[in-house]
Every structure is written in C-alpha cells, then in structure tokens.
C-alpha positions in Angstrom: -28.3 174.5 175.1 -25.9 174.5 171.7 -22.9 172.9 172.3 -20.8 174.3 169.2 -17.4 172.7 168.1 -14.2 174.1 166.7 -11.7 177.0 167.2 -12.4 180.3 168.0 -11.2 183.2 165.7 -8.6 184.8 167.8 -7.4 180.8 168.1 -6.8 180.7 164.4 -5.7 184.4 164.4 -3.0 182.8 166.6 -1.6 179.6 165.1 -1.4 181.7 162.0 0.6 184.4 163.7 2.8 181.7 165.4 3.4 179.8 161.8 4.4 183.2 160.6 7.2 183.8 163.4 8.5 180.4 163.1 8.8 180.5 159.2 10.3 184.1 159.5 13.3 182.6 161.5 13.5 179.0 160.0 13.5 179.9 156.6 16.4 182.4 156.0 18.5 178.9 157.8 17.6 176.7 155.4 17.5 178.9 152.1 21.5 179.2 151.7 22.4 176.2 151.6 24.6 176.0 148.5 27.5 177.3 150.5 27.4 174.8 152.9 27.1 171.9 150.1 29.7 173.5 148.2 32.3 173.2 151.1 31.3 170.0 151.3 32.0 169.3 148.0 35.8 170.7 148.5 36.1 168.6 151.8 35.2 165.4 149.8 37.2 166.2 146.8 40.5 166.7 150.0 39.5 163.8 151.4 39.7 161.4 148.1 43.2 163.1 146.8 44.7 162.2 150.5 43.2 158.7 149.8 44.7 158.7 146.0 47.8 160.2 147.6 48.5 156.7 150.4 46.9 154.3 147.7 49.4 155.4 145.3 52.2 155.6 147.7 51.4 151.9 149.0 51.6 150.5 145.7 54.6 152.6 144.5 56.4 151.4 147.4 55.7 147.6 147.2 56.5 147.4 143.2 58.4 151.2 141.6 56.2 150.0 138.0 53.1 150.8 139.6 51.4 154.0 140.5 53.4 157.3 139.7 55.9 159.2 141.2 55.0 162.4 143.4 57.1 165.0 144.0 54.7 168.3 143.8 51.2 168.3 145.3 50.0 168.5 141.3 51.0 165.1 141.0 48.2 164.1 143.1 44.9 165.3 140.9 45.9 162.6 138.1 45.9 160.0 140.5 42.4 159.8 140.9 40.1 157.9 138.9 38.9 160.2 136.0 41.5 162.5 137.4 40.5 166.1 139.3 37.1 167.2 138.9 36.5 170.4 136.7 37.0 173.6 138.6 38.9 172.6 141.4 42.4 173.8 141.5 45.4 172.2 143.4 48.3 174.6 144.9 51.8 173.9 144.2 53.8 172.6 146.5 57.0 170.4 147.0 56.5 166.8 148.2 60.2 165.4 149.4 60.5 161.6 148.5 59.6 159.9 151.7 57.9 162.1 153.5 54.1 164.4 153.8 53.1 167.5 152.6 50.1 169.2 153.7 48.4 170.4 150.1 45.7 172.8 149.5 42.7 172.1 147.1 39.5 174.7 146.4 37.3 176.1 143.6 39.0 179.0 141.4 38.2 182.3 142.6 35.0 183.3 141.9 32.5 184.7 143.9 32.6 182.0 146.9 36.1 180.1 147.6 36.3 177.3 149.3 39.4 175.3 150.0 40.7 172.5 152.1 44.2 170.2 153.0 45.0 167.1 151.9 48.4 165.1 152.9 50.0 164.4 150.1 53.0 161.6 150.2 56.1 161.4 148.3 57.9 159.1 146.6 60.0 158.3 143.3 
C-alpha cells in the first residue's frame, strides 16, 4: 500500500477561505491609519507647547531677562525651538500673569481636524 503525503484539496480550499475572512476584517483596521497618526501628531505638538510653556515660565521667574513674557496663549508657539510647526494653529486666549490657562492647538480646517489642550502659564 501507497502511503501519499500532503494536504488534501478541500484542506487547501480551507486555509485559503480562512486567509480570506481574516484579511477581510484585519485589513480595513489597519488601512486608515493616517487619522490616528495625525492625532498623534497634534497630541505631541500639545504636549511640547505645555513643556515650552513651564520651561519658559521657570526661567522667566528665576531671572525677568530670560525667556518672554506670556500673556495670550499665542505667545506660546514662539517659544519652541524653531517655533510652531507649519499648519498647526493656536486659539487665542488670555493667560493672567501668575496663573494657567488651558489653550487649544490643532490643524486648520480642512478635511480632518484634530485639536488638543495645552496649559499654558503666565507671566510678565
């Protein structure tokens, strides 16, 4: 007696049919992913003005020649180095001497927005 080796058709008819199913569903999850990076992108962007915002704040504080004063949430995008990335807008805001403002940063509207908050801190 033959002893064959190796998969049957309706075995191979099945891993194919199971890849299919699988790539179906995963694919459409991982295709889109420019929203998600672009978010991201705005999250970091918050994240380094806040940081700008208490680095300039600390060293204003210790000696007034250093850093620059902030008194609108504007102030902040020139603090970082280079200064705000291209496309990214910051809304106005008052920042009282002293004290924190919560500030808002995002893309200009377009197609997609994204925005997030950053504390911005104020001093003269």
């Amino acid at each position: 007696m033959k002893h064959q080796r190796g998969f049957t058709l309706i075995e191979l008819v099945m891993v194919i049919v199971i890849l299919g199913i699988l790539a179906a569903i995963a694919i459409p999850r991982f295709v889109d992913l420019r929203a998600d990076a672009s978010n991201a992108a705005v999250q970091g962007v918050a994240g380094a003005l806040s940081s700008a915002s208490a680095i300039n704040y600390a060293a204003r504080s210790a000696n007034s020649s250093n850093g620059s004063a902030v008194s609108n949430c504007t102030n902040v995008g020139p603090l970082l180095q280079g200064g705000l990335p291209t496309n990214y807008e910051i809304t106005s805001a008052a920042v009282t001497a002293g004290s924190s403002t919560s500030c808002t940063v995002g893309t200009p509207s377009g197609s997609m927005t994204y925005t997030a908050s950053f504390t911005a801190l104020g001093i003269n």
